[in-house]
TORTIKE-945686 format. One record per residue (C-alpha): x, y, z; residue in one letter. Coordinates in steps of 0.5 Angstrom, whole numbers, plus 500, padded with zeros to 3 digits. Example, Ala and Ser with C-alpha at 12.3 -4.5 7.8 and 13.67 -1.06 7.14 Angstrom:
2
   X   Y   Z rest
 525 491 516    A
 527 498 514    S
END
This chain:
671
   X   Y   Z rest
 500 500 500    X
 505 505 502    X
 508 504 495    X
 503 504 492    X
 498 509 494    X
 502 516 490    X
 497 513 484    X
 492 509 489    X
 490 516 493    X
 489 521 487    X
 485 515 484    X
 480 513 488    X
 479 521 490    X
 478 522 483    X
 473 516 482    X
 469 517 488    X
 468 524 487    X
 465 522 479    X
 460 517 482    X
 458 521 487    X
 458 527 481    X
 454 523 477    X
 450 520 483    X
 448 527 487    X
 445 530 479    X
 441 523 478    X
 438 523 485    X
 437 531 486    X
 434 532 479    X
 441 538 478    X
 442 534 470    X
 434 535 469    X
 431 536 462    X
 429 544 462    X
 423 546 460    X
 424 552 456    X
 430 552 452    X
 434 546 454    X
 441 546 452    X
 441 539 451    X
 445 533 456    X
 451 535 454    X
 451 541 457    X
 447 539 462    X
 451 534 465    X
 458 536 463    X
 457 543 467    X
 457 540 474    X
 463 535 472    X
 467 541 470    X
 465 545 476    X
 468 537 479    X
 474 538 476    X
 475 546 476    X
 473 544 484    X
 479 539 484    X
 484 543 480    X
 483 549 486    X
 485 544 492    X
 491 542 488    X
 493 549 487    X
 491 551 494    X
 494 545 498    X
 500 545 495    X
 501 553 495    X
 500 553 502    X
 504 547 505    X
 509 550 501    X
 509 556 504    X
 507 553 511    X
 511 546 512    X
 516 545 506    X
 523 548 506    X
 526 551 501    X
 533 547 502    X
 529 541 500    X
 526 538 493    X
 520 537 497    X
 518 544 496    X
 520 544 488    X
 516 538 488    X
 509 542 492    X
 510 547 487    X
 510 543 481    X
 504 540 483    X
 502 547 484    X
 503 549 477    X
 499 542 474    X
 493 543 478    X
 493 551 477    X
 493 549 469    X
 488 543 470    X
 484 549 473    X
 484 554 468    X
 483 549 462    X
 477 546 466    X
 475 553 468    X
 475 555 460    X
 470 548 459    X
 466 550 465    X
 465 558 462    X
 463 554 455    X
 458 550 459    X
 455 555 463    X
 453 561 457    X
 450 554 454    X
 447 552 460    X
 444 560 460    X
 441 561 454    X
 440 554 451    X
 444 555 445    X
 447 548 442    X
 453 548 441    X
 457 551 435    X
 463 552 432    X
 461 558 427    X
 462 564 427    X
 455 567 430    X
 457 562 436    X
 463 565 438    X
 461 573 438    X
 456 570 443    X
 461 567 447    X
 465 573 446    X
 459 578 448    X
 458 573 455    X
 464 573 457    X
 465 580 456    X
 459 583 458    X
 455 579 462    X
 456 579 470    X
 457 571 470    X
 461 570 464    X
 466 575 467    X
 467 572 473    X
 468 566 469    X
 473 569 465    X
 476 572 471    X
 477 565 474    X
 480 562 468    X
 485 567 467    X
 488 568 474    X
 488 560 474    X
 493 561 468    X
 498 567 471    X
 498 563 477    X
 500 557 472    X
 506 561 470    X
 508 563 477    X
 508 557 479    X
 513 555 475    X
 517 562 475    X
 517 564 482    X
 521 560 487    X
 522 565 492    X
 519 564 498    X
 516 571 500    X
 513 571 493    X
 510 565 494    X
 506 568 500    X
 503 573 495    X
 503 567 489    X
 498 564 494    X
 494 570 495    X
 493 570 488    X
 490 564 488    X
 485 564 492    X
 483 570 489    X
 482 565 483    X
 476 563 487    X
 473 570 489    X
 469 570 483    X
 466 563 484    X
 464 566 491    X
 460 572 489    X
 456 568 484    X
 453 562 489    X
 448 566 491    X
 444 572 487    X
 445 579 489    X
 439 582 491    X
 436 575 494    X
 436 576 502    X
 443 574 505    X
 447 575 500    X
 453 577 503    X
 452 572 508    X
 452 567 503    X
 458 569 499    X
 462 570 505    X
 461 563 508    X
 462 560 500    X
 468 564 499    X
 472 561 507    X
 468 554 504    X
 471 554 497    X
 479 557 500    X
 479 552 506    X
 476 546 503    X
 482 547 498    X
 487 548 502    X
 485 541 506    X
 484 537 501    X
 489 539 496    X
 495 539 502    X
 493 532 504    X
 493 530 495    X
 500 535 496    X
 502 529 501    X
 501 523 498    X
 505 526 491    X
 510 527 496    X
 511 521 499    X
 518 519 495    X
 521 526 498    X
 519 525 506    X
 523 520 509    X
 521 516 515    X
 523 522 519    X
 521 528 515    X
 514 525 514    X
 511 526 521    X
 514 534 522    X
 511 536 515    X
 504 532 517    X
 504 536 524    X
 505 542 521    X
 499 539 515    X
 495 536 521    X
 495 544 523    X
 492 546 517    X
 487 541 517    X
 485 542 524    X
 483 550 522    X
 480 548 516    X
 475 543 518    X
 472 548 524    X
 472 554 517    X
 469 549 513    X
 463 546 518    X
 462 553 520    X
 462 556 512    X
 458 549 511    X
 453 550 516    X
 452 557 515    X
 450 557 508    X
 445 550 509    X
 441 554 513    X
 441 560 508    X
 439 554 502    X
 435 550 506    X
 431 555 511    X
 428 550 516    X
 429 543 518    X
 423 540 515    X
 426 542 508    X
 432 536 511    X
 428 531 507    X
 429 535 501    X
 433 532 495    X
 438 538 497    X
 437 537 504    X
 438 530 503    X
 444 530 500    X
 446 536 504    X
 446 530 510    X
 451 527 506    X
 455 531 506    X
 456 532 513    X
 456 525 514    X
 462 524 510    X
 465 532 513    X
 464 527 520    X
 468 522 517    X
 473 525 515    X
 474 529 522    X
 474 522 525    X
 480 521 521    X
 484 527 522    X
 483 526 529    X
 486 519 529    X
 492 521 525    X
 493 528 529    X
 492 524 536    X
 496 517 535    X
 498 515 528    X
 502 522 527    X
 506 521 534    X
 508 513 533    X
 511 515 527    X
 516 520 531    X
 517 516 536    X
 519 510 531    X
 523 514 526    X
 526 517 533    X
 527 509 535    X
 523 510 541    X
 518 505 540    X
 520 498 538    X
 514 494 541    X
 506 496 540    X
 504 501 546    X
 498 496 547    X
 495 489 546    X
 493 490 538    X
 495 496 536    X
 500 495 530    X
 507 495 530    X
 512 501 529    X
 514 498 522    X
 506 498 520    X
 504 504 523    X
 506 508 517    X
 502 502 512    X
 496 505 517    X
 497 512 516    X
 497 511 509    X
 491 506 509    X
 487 511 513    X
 490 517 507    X
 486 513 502    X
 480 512 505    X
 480 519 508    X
 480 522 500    X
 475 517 498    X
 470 520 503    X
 474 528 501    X
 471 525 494    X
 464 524 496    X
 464 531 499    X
 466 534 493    X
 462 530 489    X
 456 531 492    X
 457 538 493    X
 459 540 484    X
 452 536 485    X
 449 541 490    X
 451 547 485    X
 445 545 480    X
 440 542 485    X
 434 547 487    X
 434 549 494    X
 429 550 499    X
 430 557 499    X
 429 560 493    X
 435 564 491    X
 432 569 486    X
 430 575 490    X
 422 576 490    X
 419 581 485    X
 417 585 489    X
 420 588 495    X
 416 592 502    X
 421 598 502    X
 426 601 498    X
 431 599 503    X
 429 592 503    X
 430 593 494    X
 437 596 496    X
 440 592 501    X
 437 586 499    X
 435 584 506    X
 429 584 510    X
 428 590 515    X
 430 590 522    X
 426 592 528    X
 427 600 529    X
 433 601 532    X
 430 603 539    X
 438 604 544    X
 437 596 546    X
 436 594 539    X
 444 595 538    X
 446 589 543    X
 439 585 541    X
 440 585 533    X
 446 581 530    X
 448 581 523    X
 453 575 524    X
 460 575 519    X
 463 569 519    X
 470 572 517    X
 470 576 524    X
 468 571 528    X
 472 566 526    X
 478 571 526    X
 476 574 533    X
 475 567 535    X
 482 564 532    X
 486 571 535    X
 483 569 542    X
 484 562 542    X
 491 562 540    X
 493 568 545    X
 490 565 550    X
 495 558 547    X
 501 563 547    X
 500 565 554    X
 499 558 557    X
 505 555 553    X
 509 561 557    X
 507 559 564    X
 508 552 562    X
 515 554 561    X
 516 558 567    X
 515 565 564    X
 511 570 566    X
 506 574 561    X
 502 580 565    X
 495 579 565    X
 492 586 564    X
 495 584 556    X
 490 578 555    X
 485 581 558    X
 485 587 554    X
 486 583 548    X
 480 580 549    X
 477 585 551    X
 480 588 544    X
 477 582 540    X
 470 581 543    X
 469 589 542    X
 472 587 535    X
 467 581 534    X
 460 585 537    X
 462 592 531    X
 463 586 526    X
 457 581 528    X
 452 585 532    X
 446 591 533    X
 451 596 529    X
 453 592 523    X
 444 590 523    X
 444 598 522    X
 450 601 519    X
 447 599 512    X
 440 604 514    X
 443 609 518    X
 449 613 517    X
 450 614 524    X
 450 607 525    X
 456 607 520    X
 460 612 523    X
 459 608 530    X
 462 602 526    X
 467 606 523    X
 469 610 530    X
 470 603 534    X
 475 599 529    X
 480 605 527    X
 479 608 536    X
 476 604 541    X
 479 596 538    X
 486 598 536    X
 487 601 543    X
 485 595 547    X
 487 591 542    X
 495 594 541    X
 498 593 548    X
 496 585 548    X
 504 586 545    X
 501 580 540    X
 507 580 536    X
 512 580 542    X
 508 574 545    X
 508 570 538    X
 516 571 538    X
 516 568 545    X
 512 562 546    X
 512 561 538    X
 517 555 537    X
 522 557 532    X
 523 552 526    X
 531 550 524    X
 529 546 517    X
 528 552 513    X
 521 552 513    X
 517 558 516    X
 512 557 521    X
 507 562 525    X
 514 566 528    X
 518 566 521    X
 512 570 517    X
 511 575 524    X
 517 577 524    X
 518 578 517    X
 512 581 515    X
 514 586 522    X
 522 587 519    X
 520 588 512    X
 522 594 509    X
 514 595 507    X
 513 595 515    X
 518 600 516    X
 515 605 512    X
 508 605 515    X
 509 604 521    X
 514 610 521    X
 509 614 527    X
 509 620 522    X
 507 615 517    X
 502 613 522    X
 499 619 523    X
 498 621 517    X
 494 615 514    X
 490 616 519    X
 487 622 519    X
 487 622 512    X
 484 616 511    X
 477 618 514    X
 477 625 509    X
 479 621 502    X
 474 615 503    X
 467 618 506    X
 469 624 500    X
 471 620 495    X
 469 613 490    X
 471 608 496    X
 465 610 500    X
 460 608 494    X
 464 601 493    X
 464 599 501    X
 457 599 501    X
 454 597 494    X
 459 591 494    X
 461 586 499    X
 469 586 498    X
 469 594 499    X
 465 592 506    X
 470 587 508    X
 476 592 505    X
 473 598 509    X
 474 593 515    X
 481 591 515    X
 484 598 512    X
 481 602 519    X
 482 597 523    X
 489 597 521    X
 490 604 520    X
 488 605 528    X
 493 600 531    X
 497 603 526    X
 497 610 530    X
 495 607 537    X
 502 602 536    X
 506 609 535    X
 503 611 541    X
 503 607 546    X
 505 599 543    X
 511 595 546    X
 512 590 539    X
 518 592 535    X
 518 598 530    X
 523 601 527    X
 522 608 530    X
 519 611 536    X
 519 618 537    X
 521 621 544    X
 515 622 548    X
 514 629 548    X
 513 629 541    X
 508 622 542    X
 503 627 546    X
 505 633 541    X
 503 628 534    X
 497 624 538    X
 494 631 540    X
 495 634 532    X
 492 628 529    X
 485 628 533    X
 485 636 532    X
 485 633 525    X
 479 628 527    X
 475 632 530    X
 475 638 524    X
 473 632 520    X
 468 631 525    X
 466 638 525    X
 465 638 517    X
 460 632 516    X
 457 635 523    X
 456 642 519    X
 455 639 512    X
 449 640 509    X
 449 635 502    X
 448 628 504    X
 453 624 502    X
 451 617 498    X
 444 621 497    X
 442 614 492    X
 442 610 498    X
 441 613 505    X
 437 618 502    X
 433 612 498    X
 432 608 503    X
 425 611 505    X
 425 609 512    X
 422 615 515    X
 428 618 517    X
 432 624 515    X
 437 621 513    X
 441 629 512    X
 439 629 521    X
 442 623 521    X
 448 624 517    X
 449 630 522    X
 449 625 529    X
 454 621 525    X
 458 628 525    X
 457 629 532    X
 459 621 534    X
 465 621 529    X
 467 628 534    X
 465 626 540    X
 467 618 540    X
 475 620 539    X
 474 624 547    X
 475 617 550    X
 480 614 547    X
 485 620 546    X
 484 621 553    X
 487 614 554    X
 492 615 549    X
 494 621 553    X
 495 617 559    X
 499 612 557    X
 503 615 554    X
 503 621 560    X
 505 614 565    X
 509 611 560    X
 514 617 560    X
 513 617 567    X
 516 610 568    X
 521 611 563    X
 524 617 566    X
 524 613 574    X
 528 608 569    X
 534 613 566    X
 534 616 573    X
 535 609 577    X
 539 607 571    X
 543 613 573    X
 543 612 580    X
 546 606 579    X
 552 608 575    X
 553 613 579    X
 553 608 585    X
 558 605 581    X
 563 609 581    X
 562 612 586    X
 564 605 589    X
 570 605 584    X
 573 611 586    X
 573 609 594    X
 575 603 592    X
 581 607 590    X
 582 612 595    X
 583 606 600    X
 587 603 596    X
 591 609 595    X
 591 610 602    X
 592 603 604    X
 598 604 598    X
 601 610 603    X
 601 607 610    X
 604 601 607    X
 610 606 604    X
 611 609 611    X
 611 604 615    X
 617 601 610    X
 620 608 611    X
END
């Protein structure tokens, strides 16, 4: 088996994963004749194949990206392995990619297949003009840049941005699962993108692997799969999460679970249970016998039954085998999935109660009383899993110091949690409810992550504790501590963690987007939505690490110049605050002042105004303080450090008096 199973694996997964394609299809009814303009069986059966293939082709070139980048090392021929790997899925995505777009425009307007003239300008004029034939095109010719990267690039800081790219190559496949306009679009297309991302980073690492399996020898093989187990791990809470969130917006309710999409649905969560079973089995037992017998540890069964060191090895790859078998019927069924009705009709309805609910697509919420904004919730499933990923691994970081011995404040993990549940509430809760209604709401939001976030979030020091408690890697390889510290060291870091720099991204950055296109973007697209979030959260810390932060940065000003840079920048804020305060235009008229909620949108812009100048009180004040006390300590320090040099020499210098004389009466007693 161990020989054989670089050919049996990838088979068996392909095998699987057809059958249960074609499977899924004939039960759901995904290949059923149309009734107004069929395009015929070939269309109608080769576009869930394709999406099979171009499903497949993505986890290859994902998996391979990423644990090149996450747990091969550069100095072996494993990694150049991973990246050929990388390179032959990413051009098996963009041919099944380029199939897949051909098989849709038939699909879409019933046109039988062609090879004349006619045929191709109406191909031409899909791909180009209409919004899925584009987002197809976009896929396949990302596919096709990352063909080529792949073979070019083989720098590993690259790589990082090689793998960005091809993740990107899913985005489009993301926006179009589910209709714009149809309730729960932006929930939907989230937890399909984290889906589609972190289902090809397992599956396509675990592929990755079993084509690896001539360049890891006994030794190597079990530290790459620790650090795969890892990627695994993380990508099967992502993938159950994302999973879930998109069955309840398809499904609806649980009597729809008898449904042929419900059911197979339950297929799908039975074979994601199985696979779990099997990574817990490997993560927990198999994984660390095979360290121990390469170590020459283990020469007998741990127990009665349990197989031997020499057969542990052949068990893990029986166990490999049979974990792509059942990672081939969840992708099977969920290529059949994408062409079964839904419970849930994905097409908005043709009429809508209020202009609001035809912009955003939603229905209302409650009218938003103050209690509204701690009882609503809007959950974002990428902030969720953020904050929850940011807690569980500081908090994992803390328990490792004490374990060894070293000590870590408390008041730092508290802020920091505290740092990530306010993060989690501003992305998930009452005002991420609101803020598509109401400016006011907006500014709130937007207050909350540039201020009140980074100023709880930044003296948690998380890049400090990840240096400390993370384990540094010998092999070449980069882990979690490698990629902070180059990311932290980089000449890119230096420049825009430079407090000036700093500074002024921060002030500036309010003025250009509300009065500039951008605002527009975050609101009508969801990418924009997701954009404004990381940019003002990073801008914030930015400026509150040039503050009051302890991680390293390449420049820190002296603490009097802190106070007089903190102090320049809020009077910035404030006249930004002032100016929409005193506005008399509405900003983005077309949608708050569409929106015929029966609020006046212009009074509430002007609230808006007043949050943005009154919210940053609070945490300038804070700022203020901390640096106030930092300065403080750091003067007791110099003033100790120079009591204890003068102490210093002061000893010196009467050590040397008594030896001069001591020297002296030494000399009479003599004379």
């Amino acid at each position: 088996m161990p020989r054989s199973v670089r050919v049996l694996g990838p088979a068996v997964l392909l095998a699987v994963a057809f059958v249960a394609t074609l499977a899924g299809l004939a039960y759901g009814g995904g290949a059923a004749p149309i009734p107004i303009q069929d395009p015929g069986p070939v269309a109608r059966w080769g576009l869930p194949i394709a999406k099979l293939v171009v499903n497949l082709g993505a986890a290859g070139m994902i998996g391979a990206l990423v644990l090149a980048v996450w747990a091969l090392s550069p100095k072996r021929r494993e990694f150049d392995v991973a990246l050929d790997v990388a390179a032959a899925s990413a051009a098996l995505l963009t041919v099944a990619s380029a199939a897949t777009t051909i098989f849709t425009f038939l699909v879409v307007t019933g046109a039988p297949l062609d090879f004349g003239d006619a045929f191709g300008r109406q191909l031409g004029q899909f791909v180009t003009e209409i919004e899925l034939g584009q987002a197809w095109l976009t896929t396949t010719l990302v596919a096709a840049a990352v063909t080529v990267l792949c073979f070019a690039v083989r720098n590993h800081t690259a790589l990082v941005f090689v793998t960005v790219l091809a993740a990107a190559a899913l985005v489009p496949m993301a926006q179009q699962g589910h209709a714009a306009g149809a309730a729960g679009h932006d929930a939907a297309i989230t937890s399909l993108g984290l889906h589609l991302v972190f289902v090809s980073a397992w599956l396509g690492g675990l592929v990755t692997i079993v084509l690896l399996r001539r360049e890891l020898d006994a030794d190597r093989l079990p530290v790459v799969l620790a650090r795969y187990s890892t990627v695994a791990l993380v990508s099967f809470i992502v993938v159950a999460l994302s999973g879930y969130m998109s069955a309840a917006l398809r499904i609806g309710t649980w009597q729809e679970l008898g449904s042929p999409y419900g059911v197979l649905v339950v297929v799908k969560v039975a074979a994601l249970i199985a696979i779990g079973v099997f990574g817990a089995v490997q993560r927990r037992f198999l994984i660390g016998r095979m360290s121990r017998a390469a170590a020459g540890l283990e020469t007998r069964p741990a127990s009665p039954g349990a197989p031997r060191p020499a057969g542990v090895a052949g068990t893990f790859w029986i166990l490999v085998v049979a974990e792509l078998a059942f990672m081939g019927i969840a992708s099977g069924v969920a290529a059949a999935l994408a062409r079964t009705a839904t419970p849930v009709p994905e097409e908005p309805g043709s009429l809508a109660r209020t202009p609001a609910e035809i912009l955003t697509g939603e229905p209302l919420p409650p009218w938003p009383d103050w209690w509204r904004y701690f009882t609503e919730w809007n959950p974002d499933l990428i902030w969720l899993l953020v904050c929850g990923f940011g807690i569980f691994f500081y908090v994992a970081g803390v328990l490792r110091l004490r374990r060894r011995g070293d000590a870590w404040p408390v008041y730092r993990t508290v802020l920091w949690v505290a740092g990530l549940v306010v993060l989690a509430y501003v992305t998930n809760g009452g005002v991420n409810a609101y803020e598509s209604y109401l400016f006011s709401a907006h500014m709130g939001a937007h207050m909350a992550l540039t201020m009140a976030v980074p100023v709880l979030l930044v003296p948690g020091a998380p890049v400090t504790l990840a240096a400390r408690a993370i384990h540094p890697r010998k092999d070449g390889s980069r882990g979690g501590r490698e990629w902070i510290l180059i990311a932290v060291h980089s000449r890119y870091a230096a420049i825009i963690a430079n407090p000036i720099v700093a500074a002024v991204l921060f002030a500036s950055s309010l003025w250009i987007f509300y009065y500039s296109p951008l605002f527009r973007w975050t609101m009508f697209d969801h990418i924009g939505h997701e954009w404004m979030i990381v940019h003002f959260l990073i801008t914030g810390y930015l400026f509150v690490q040039s503050l009051i932060g302890i991680d390293p940065v390449p420049y820190r000003l002296p603490y009097p110049f802190r106070l007089v840079l903190l102090l320049g920048t809020m009077a910035m804020h404030a006249f930004f605050g002032l100016a929409i305060m005193s506005g008399t235009g509405l900003l983005l008229a077309d949608w708050y002042g569409a929106m015929g909620w029966g609020t006046d949108a212009l009074a509430d812009q002007q609230v808006g105004g007043g949050i943005a100048w009154s919210v940053g009180e609070i945490p300038t004040v804070a700022l203020a303080i901390t640096v106030a006390v930092q300065w403080a300590r750091s003067d007791e320090k110099e003033s100790k450090r120079r009591d204890r040099h003068a102490d210093r020499t002061g000893e010196a210098e009467l050590e040397e008096y008594n030896a001069r004389l001591a020297a002296i009466a030494e000399h009479d007693r003599q004379g």
